[in-house]
C-alpha positions as CSV (number, residue, x, y, z in Angstrom):
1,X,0.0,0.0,0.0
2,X,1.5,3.2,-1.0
3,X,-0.2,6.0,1.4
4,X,-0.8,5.8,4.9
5,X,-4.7,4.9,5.8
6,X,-6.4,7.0,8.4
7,X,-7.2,5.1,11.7
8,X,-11.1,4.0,11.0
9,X,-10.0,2.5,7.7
10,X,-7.5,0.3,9.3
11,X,-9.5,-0.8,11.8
12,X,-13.1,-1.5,9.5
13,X,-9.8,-3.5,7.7
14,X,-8.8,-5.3,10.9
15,X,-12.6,-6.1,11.5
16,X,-12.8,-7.3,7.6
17,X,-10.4,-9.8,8.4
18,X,-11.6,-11.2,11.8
19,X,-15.1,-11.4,10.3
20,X,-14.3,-13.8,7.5
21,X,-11.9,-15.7,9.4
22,X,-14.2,-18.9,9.5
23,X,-14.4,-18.5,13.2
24,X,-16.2,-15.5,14.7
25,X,-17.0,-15.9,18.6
26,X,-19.6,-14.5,20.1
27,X,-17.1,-12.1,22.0
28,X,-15.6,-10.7,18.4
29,X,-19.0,-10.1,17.1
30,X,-20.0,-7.8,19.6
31,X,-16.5,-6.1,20.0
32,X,-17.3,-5.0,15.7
33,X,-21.0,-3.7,16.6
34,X,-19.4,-1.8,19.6
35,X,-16.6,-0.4,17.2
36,X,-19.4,0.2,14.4
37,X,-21.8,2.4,16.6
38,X,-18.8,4.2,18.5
39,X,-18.6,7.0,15.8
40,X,-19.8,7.9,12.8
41,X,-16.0,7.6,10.9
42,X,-16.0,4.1,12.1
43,X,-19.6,3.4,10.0
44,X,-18.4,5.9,7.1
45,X,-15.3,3.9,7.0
46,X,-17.4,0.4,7.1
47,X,-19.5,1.3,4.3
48,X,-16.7,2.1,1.9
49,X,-15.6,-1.4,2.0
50,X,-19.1,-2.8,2.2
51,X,-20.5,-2.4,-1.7
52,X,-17.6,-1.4,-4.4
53,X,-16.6,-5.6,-5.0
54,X,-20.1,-6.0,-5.9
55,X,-19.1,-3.8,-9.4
56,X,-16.1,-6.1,-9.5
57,X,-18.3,-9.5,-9.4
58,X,-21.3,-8.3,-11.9
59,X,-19.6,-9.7,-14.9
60,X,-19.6,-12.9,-13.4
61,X,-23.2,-12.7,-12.8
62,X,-23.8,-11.5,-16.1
63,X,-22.0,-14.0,-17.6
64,X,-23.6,-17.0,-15.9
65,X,-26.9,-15.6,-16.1
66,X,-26.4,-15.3,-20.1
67,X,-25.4,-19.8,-20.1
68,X,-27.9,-21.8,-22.0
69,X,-28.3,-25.1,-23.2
70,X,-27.0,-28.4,-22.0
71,X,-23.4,-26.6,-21.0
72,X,-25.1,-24.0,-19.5
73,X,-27.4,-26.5,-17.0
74,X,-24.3,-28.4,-16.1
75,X,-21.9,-25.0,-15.4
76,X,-25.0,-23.5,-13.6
77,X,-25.1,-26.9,-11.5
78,X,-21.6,-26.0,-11.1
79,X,-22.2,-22.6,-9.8
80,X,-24.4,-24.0,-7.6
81,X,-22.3,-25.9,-5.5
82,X,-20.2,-22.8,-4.6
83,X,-23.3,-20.0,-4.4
84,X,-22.6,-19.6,-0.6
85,X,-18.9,-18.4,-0.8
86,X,-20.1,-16.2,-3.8
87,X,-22.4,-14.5,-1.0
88,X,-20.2,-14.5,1.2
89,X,-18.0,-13.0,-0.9
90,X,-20.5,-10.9,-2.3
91,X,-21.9,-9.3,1.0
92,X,-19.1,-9.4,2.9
93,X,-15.9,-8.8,1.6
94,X,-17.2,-6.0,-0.6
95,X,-14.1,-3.9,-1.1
96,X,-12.8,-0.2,-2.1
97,X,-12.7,3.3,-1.8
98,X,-9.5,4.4,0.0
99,X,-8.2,0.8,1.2
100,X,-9.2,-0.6,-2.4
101,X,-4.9,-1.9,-2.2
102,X,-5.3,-3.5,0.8
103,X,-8.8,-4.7,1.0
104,X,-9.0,-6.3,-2.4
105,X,-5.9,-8.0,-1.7
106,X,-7.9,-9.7,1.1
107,X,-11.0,-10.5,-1.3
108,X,-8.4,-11.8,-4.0
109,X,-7.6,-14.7,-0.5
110,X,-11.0,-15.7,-0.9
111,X,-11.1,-16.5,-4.7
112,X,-9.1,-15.2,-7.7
113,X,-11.2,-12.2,-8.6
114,X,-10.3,-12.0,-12.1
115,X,-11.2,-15.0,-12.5
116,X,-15.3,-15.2,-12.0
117,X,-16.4,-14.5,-15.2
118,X,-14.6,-17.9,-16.3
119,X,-17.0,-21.1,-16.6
120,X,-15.3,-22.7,-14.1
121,X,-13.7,-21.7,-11.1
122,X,-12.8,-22.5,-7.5
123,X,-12.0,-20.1,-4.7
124,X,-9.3,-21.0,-2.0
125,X,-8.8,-24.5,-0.6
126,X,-12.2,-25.5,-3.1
127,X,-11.5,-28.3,-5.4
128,X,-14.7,-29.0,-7.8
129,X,-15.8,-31.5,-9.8
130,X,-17.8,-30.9,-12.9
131,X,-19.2,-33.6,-15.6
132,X,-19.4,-32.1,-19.1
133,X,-22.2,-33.0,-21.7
134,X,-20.1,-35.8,-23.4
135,X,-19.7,-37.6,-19.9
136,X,-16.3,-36.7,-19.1
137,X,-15.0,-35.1,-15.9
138,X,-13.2,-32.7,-15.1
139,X,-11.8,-31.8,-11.7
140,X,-10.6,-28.2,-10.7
141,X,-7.5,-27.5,-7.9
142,X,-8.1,-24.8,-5.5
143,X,-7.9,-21.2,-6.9
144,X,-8.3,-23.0,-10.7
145,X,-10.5,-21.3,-13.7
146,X,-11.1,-22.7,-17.2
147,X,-13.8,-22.3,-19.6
148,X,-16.1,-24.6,-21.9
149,X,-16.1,-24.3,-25.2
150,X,-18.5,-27.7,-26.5
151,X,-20.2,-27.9,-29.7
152,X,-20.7,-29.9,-33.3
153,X,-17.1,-30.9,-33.5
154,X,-15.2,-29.5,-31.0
155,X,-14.6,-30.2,-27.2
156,X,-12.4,-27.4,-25.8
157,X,-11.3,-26.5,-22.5
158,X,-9.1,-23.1,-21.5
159,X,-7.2,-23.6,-18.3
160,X,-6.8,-19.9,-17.3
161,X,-5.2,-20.6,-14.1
162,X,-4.5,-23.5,-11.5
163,X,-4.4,-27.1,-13.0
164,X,-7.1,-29.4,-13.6
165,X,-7.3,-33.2,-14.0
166,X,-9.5,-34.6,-16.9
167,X,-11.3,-37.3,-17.6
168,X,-12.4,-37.8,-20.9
169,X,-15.1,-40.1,-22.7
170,X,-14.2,-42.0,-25.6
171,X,-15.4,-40.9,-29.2
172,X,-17.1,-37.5,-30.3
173,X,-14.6,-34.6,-31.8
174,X,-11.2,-34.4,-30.2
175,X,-10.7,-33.2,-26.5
176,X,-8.4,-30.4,-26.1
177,X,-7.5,-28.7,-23.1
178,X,-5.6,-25.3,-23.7
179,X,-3.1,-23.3,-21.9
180,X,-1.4,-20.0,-22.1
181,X,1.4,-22.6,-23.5
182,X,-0.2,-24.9,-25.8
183,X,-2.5,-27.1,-25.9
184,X,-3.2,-31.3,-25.0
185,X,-4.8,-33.4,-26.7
186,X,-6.6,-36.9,-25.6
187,X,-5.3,-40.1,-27.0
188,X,-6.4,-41.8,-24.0
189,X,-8.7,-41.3,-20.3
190,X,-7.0,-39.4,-17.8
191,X,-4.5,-36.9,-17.1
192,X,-3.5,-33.7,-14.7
193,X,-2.5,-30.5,-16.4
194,X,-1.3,-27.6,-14.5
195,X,-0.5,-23.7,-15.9
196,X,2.7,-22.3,-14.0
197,X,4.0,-18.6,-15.1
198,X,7.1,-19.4,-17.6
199,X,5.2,-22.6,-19.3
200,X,2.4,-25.5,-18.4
201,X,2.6,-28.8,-16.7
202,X,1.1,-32.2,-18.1
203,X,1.5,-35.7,-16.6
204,X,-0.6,-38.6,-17.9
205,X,-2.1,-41.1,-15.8
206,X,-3.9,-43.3,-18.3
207,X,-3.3,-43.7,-21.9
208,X,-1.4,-41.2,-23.8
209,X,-2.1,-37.0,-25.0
210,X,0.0,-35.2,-27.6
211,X,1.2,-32.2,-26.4
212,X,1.5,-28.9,-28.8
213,X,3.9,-26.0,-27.8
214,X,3.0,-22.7,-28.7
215,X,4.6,-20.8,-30.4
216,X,6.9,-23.1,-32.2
217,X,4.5,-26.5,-32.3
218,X,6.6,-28.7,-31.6
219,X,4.3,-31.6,-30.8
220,X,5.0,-35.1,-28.1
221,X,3.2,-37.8,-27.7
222,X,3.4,-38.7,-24.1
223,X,2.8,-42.1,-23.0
224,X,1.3,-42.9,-19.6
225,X,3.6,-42.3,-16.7
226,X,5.3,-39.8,-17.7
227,X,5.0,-35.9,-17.4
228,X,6.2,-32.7,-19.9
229,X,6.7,-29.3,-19.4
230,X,5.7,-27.4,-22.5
231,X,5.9,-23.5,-23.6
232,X,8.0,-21.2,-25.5
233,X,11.1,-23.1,-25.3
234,X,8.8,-26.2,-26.5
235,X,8.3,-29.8,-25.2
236,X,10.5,-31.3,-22.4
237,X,10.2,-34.6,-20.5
238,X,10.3,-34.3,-17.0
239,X,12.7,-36.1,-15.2
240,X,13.1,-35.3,-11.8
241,X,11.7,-38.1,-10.3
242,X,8.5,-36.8,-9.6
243,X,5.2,-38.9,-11.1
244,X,2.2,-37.6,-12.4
245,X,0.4,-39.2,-9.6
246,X,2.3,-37.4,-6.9
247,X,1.3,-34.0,-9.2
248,X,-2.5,-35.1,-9.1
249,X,-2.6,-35.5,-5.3
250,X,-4.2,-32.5,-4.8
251,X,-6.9,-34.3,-5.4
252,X,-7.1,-36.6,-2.6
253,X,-6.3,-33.6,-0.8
254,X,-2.3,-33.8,-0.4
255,X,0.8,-32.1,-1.6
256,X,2.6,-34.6,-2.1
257,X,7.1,-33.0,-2.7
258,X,9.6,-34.7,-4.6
259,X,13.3,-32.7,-3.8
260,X,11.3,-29.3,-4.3
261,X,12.2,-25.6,-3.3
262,X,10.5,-24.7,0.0
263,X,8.6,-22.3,-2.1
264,X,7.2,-24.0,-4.4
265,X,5.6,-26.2,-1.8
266,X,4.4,-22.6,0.3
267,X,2.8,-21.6,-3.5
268,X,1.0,-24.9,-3.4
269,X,-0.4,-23.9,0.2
270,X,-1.2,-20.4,-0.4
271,X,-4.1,-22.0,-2.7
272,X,-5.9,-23.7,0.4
273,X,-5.0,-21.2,3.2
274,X,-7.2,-17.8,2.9
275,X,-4.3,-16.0,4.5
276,X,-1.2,-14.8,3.7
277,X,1.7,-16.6,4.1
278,X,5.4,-14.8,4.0
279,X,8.7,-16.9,2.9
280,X,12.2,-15.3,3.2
281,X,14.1,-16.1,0.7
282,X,16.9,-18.0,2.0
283,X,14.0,-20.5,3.5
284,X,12.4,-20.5,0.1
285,X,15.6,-22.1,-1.7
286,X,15.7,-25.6,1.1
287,X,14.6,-28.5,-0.3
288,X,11.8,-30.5,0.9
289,X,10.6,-34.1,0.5
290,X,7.5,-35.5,2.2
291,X,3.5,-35.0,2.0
292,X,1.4,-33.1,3.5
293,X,-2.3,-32.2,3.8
294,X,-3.5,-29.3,1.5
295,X,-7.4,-29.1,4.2
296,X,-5.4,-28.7,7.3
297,X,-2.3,-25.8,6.2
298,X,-1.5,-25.5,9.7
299,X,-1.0,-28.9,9.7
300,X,1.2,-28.6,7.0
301,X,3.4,-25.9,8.0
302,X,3.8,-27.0,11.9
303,X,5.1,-30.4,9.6
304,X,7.2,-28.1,7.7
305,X,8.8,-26.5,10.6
306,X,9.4,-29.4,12.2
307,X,11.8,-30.8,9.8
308,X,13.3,-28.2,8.2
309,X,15.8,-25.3,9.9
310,X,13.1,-23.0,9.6
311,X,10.8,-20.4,12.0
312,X,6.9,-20.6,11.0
313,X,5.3,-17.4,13.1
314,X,1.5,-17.0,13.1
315,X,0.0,-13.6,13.5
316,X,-3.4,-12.1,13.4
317,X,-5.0,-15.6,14.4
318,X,-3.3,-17.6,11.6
319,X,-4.1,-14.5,8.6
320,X,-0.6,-14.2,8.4
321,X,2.6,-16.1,8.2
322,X,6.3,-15.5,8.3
323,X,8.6,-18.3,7.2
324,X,12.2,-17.5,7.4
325,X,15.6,-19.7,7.7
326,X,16.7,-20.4,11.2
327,X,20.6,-18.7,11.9
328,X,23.2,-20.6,11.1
């Protein structure tokens, strides 16, 4: 945040926080009407941060109120499943006006706002699955969108963020799922994609896909097994001893690390913790081996902590955490 937030702002921010913490006592809800009534700045202050994200999610109402036919029922179905976080979201954690850099920043640790217009999408620690019209399945990570594209001869899917595992039914027109870095296309059942920043991530667990690299196209067929890393520099086997299957464990709820940088693994958790979490980074360059549980993160870090050379330091009842190196 670049200017300095007059007192009432920061506190309607600290209340913001404590109120969508997923556990309000009876105590903390009092202490916010107390602070609420106590002046009028602290009610002025509220109310800026109480309607502006509604502006921010009407395309994503607009969008799903505008689905029709069979894809539209099953995405609506979809939207279904998550229509109380969207309130929640909606009503509580709408956002702006002078603390629109810090209070959108807390939103954003709900679910990736620039991501609701997409088809699909999950908020944090959400996975979701989803049947498409052909039968097949597809199964979104936390903090994942994509968007359906299904008609006479074509079965599209655009990852737009996160990773998603497909399942795909035999016969009909070719099932493609997109990234900012190509494209993969099924020659077989199953298989976990995931987009990162500098290229995307595709392992195959049943069958085979041929994998497209944009912008040269070079093109892979990869057999079941084994994973690629494709993008601008084109298609690359990966060979670091990780599986596809440990890559897809997000979706029996675990992380599972193969000789990883500590921050890769913190990235992984930032999508199922609604906080924010802090690395230094001499702690993010350790390695780390080992699984851990993506539903419990404080699980996971007091895990982490306990077998690295690390300090883990919770503040603000768990909304924020420091992770730096231990001195050597």
């Amino acid at each position: 945040m670049t200017a300095a937030l007059d007192a009432a702002t920061e506190a309607a921010i600290g209340w913001l926080v404590v109120l969508n913490s997923g556990a309000v006592s009876d105590a903390e809800r009092g202490g916010f009407a107390a602070w609420l009534n106590a002046a009028p700045s602290h009610r002025a202050a509220w109310e800026r941060l109480a309607s502006p994200l509604q502006d921010q999610l009407a395309p994503a109402r607009a969008a799903a109120a505008h689905r029709t036919g069979i894809l539209g029922d099953t995405l609506a179905r979809a939207e279904a499943d998550a229509s109380q976080r969207r309130r929640l979201l909606r009503g509580a954690l709408g956002l702006g006006g002078v603390a629109t850099g810090a209070a959108l920043l807390v939103a954003e640790r709900y679910a990736p706002l620039t991501q609701l217009a997409a088809d699909l999408h999950t908020g944090t620690g959400e996975r979701r699955e989803v049947a498409l019209p052909d039968g097949s399945t597809l199964t979104l990570d936390a903090r994942s969108a994509a968007d359906i594209d299904f008609g006479p001869g074509r079965r599209t899917v655009t990852l737009r963020q996160g990773a998603l595992i497909a399942t795909v039914s035999a016969g009909g027109a070719p099932f493609v799922v997109r990234t900012a870095h190509g494209q993969v296309r099924a020659l077989g059942t199953r298989f976990v994609v995931r987009q990162d920043a500098a290229d995307s991530y595709v392992g195959m667990l049943e069958h085979s896909v041929e994998v497209t690299a944009a912008p040269a196209g070079q093109r892979l067929e990869l057999p079941e097994g084994r994973a690629a890393r494709f993008g601008a520099r084109g298609v690359a086997l990966v060979d670091d001893g990780s599986t596809p299957q440990s890559a897809s464990a997000w979706q029996r709820g675990l992380l599972e690390v193969h000789d990883q940088p500590l921050g890769s693994v913190v990235q992984a958790l930032r999508a199922y913790r609604a906080g924010f979490i802090r690395i230094a980074p001499e702690a993010a360059r350790l390695r780390v081996y080992g699984s851990y549980a993506l539903d419990d993160t404080d699980r996971a870090l007091a895990a982490l902590a306990e077998t690295l050379p690390i300090s883990v330091r919770v503040y603000r009842k768990g909304w924020l955490v420091v992770i730096e190196a231990d001195a050597t």
